[in-house]
ROLUMLO-683248 format. One line per 4 residues: number of its first residue (from 1); their letters; for each residue z negated, x, y of N, C-alpha, C, CB. Coordinates in Angstrom, 3 decimals. Atoms other than C-alpha are relative to their C-alpha. Glycine has a CB too. Layout:
N
NUM) A) Z,X,Y,Z,X,Y,Z,X,Y,Z,X,Y; ...
***
This chain:
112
1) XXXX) 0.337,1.330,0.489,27.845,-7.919,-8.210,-0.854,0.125,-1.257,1.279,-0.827,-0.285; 1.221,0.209,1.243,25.047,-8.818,-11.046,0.656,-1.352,-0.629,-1.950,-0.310,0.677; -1.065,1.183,1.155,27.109,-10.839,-13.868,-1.601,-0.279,-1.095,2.039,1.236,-1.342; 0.893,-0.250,1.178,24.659,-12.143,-16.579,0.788,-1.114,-0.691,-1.799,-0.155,0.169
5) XXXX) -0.794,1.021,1.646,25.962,-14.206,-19.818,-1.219,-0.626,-0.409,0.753,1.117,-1.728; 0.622,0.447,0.132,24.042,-16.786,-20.738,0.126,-0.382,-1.692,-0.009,-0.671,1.012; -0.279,0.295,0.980,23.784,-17.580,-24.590,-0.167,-1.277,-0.183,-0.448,0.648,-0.693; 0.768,1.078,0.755,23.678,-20.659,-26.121,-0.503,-0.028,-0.991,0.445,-0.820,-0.195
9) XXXX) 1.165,-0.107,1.038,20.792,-19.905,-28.688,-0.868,0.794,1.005,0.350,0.838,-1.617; 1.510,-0.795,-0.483,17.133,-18.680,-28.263,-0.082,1.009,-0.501,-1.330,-0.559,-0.304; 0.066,-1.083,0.468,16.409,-15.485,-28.777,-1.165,0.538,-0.788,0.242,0.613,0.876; 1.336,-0.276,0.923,13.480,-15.810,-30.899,0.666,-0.037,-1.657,-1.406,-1.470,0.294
13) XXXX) -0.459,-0.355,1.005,13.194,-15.051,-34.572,0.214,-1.775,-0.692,-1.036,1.221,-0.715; -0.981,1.333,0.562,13.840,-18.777,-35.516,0.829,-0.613,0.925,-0.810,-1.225,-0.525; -1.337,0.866,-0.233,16.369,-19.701,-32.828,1.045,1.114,-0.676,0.384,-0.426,1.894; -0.997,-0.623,0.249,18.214,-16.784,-33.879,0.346,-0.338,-1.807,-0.327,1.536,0.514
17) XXXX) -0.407,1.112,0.753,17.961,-18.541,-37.573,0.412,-1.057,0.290,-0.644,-0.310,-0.568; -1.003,0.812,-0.231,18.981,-21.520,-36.613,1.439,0.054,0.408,-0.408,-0.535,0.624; -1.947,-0.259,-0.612,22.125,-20.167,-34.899,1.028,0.203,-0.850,0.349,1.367,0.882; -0.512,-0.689,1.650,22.999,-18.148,-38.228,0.440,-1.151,-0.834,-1.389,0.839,-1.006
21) XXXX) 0.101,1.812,1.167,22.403,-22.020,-40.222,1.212,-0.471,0.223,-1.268,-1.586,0.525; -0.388,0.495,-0.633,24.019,-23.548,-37.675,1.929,0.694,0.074,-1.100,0.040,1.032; -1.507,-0.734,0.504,27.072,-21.037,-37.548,0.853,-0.397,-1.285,-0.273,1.511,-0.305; -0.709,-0.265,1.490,27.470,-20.691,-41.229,0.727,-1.858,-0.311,-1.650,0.653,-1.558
25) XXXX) -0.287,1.831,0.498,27.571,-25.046,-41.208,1.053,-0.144,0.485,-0.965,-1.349,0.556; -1.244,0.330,-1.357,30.167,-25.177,-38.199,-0.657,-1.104,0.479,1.843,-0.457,-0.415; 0.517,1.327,-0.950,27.774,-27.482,-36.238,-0.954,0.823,1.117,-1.098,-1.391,-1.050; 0.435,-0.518,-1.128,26.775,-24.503,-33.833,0.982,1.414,0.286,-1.622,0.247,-0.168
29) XXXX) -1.336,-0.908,-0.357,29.176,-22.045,-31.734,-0.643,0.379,1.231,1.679,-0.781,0.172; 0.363,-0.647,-0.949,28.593,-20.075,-29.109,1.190,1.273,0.361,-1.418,0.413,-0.375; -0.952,-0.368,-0.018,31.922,-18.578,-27.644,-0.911,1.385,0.678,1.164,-0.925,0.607; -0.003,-1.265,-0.570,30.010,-15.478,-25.778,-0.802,0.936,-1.214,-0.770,-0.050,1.573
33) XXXX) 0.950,-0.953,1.286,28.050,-14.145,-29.050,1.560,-0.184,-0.864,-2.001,-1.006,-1.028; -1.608,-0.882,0.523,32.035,-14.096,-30.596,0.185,1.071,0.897,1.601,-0.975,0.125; -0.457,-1.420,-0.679,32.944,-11.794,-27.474,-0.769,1.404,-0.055,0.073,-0.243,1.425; 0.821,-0.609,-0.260,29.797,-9.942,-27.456,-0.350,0.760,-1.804,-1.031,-0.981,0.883
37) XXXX) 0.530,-0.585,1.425,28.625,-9.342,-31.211,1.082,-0.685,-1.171,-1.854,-0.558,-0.335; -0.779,0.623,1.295,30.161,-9.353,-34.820,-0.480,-0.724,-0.815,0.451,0.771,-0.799; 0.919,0.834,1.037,28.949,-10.567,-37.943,-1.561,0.380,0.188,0.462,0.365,-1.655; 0.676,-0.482,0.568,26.137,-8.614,-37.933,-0.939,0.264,1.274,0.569,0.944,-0.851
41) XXXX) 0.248,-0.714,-1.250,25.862,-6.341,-34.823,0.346,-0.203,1.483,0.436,0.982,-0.206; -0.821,-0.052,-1.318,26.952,-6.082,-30.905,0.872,0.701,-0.187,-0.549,0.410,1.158; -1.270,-0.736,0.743,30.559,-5.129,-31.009,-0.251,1.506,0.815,1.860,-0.891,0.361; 0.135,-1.672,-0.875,31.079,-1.584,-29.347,1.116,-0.562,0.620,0.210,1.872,-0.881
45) XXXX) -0.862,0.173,-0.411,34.183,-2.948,-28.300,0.241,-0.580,1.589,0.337,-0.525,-0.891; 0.105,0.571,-0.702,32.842,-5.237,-26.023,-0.931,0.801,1.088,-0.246,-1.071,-0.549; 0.477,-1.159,-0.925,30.439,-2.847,-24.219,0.872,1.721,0.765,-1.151,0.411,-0.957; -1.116,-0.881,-0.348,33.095,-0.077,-24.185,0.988,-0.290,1.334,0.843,-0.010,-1.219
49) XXXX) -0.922,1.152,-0.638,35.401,-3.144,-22.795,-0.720,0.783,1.643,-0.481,-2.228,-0.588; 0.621,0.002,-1.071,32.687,-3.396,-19.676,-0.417,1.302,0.930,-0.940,-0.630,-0.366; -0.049,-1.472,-0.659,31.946,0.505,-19.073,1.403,0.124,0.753,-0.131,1.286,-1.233; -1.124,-0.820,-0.863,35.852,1.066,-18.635,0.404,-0.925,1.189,1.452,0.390,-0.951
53) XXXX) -0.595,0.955,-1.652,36.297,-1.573,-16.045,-1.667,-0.104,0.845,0.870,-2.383,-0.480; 1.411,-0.513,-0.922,32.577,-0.139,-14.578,-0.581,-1.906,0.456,0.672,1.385,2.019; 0.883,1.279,0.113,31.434,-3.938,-15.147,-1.733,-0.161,-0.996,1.168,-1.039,-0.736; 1.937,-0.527,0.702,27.154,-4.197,-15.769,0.048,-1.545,-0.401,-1.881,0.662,1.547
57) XXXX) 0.572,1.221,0.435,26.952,-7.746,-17.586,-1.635,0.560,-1.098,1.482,-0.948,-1.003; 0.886,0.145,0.593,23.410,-8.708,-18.291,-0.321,-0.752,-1.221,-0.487,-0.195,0.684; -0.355,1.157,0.690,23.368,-10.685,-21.644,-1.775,-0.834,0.078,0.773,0.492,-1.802; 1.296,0.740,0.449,20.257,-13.335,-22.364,0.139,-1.038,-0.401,-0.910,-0.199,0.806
61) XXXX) -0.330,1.134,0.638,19.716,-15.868,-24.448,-0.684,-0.963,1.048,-0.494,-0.071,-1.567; 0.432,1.292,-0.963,18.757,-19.384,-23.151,-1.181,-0.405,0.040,0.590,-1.169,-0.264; 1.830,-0.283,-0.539,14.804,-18.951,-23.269,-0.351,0.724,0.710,-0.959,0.417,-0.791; 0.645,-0.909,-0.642,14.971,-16.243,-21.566,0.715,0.233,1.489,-0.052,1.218,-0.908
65) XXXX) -0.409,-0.072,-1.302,17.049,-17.231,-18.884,-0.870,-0.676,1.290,1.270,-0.561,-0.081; 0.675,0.216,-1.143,15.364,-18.430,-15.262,0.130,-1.645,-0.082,0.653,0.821,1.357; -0.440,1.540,-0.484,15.533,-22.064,-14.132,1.350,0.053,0.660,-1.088,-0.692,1.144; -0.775,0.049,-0.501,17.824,-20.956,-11.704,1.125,0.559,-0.539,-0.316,0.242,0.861
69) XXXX) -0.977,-0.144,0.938,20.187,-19.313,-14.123,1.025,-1.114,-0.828,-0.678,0.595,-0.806; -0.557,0.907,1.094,20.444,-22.131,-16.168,0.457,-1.164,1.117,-1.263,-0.539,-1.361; -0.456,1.186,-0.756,21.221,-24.583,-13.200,1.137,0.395,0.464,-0.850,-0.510,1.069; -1.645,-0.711,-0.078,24.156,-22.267,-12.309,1.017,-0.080,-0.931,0.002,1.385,0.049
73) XXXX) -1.122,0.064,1.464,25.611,-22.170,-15.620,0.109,-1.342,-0.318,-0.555,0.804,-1.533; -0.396,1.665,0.504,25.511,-25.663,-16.659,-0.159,0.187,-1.656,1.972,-0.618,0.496; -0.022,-0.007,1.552,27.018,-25.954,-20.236,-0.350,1.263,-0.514,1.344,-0.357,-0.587; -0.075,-1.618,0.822,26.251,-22.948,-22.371,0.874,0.151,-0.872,-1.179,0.457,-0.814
77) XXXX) 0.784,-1.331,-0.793,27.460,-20.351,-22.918,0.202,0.166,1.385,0.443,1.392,-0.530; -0.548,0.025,-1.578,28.064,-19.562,-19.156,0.028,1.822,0.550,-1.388,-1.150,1.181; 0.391,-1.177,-0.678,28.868,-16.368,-17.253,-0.623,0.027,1.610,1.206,0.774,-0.064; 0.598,0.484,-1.369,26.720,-16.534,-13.963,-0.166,1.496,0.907,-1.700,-0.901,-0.280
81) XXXX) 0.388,-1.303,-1.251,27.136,-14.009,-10.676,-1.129,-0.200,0.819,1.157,0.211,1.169; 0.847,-0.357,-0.732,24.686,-13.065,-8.169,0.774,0.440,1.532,-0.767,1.050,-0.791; -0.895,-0.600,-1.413,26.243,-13.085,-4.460,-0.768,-0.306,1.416,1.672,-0.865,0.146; 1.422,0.004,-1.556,23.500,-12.914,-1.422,-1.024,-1.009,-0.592,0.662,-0.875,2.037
85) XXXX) 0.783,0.739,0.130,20.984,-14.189,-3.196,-0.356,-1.637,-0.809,-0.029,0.124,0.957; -0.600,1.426,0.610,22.511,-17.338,-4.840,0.801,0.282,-1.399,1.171,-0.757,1.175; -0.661,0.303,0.987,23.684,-18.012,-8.459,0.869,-1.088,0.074,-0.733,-0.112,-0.866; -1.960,1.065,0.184,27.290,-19.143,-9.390,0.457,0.310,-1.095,1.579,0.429,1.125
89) XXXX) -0.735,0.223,0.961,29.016,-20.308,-12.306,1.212,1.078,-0.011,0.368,-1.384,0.079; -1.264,0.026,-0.175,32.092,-17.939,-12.785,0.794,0.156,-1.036,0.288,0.745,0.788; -0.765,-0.081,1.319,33.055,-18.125,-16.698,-0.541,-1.421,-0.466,-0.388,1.438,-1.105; 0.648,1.082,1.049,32.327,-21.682,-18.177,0.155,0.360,-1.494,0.710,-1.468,0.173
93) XXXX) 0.052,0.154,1.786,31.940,-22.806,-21.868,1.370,0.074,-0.376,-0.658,-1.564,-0.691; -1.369,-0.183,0.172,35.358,-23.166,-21.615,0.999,1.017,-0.354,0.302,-0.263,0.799; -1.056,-0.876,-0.457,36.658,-20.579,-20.134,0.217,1.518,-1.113,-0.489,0.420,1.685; 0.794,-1.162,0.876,34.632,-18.037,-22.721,0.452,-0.608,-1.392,-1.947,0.115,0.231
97) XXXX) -0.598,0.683,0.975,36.098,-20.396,-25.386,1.808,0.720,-0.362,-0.086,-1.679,0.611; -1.603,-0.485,-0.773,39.812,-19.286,-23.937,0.077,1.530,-0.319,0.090,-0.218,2.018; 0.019,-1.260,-0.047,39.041,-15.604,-24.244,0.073,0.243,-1.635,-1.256,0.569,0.854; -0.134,0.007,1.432,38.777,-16.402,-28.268,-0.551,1.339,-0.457,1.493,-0.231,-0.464
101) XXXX) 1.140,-0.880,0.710,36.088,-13.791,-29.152,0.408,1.841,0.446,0.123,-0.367,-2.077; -1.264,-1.380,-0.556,38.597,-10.875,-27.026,-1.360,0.400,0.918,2.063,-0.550,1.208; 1.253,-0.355,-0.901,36.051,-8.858,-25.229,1.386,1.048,1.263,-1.751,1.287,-1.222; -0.374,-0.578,-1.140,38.889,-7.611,-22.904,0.874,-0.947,0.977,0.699,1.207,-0.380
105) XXXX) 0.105,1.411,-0.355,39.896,-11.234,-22.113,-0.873,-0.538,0.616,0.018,-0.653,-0.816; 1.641,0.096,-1.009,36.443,-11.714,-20.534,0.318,0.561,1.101,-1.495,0.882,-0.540; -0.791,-0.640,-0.740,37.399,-8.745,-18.939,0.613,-0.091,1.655,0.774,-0.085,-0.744; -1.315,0.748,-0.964,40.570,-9.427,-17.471,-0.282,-1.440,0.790,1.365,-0.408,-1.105
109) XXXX) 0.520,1.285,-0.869,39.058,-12.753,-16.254,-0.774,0.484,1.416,-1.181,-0.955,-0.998; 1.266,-0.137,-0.444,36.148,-11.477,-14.556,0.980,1.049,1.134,-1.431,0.601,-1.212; -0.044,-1.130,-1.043,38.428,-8.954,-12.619,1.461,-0.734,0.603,0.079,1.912,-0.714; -1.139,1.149,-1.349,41.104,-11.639,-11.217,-0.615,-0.914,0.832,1.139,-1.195,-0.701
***
């Protein structure tokens, strides 16, 4: 299967300011950049996480996702599979909310 994570921010050098602004205010959140990265960096934790359960998530922010990406995911952030050809929702905003920044909570989702 082909997992990709969808961010909610752009991945340019001013959406990725705004996100930072937006963070620091509490009037922007993005539950898969908690699972995925720290303050600063990408955790190791969370890539470690995905090696030992031999899971390949693609991450991208939301400029750089497809049309059809983003019509799969819906709200952002979203985790979206790949299954004959067709994109599907299978982590909402929610659900990546629920995992509370646990990168083996993702995980464990993704493999029930």
């Amino acid at each position: 299967m082909r997992y990709v994570g969808i961010y909610n921010a752009d991945g340019t050098m001013l959406g990725e300011l705004r996100y930072v602004v937006g963070k620091l205010r509490g009037t922007t959140s993005c539950s898969l950049c908690d699972i995925t990265h720290g303050k600063v960096r990408p955790r190791k934790d969370f890539f470690a996480a995905c090696a030992e359960a031999a899971i390949e998530i693609e991450l991208l922010h939301r400029n750089e996702a497809t049309s059809e990406h983003l019509a799969a995911a819906g709200v952002l952030p979203a985790l979206i599979v790949e299954e004959e050809g067709t994109w599907r929702c299978v982590l909402t905003a929610s659900d990546l909310e629920e995992c509370a920044g646990n990168p083996a909570q993702l995980i464990s989702r993704l493999q029930a």
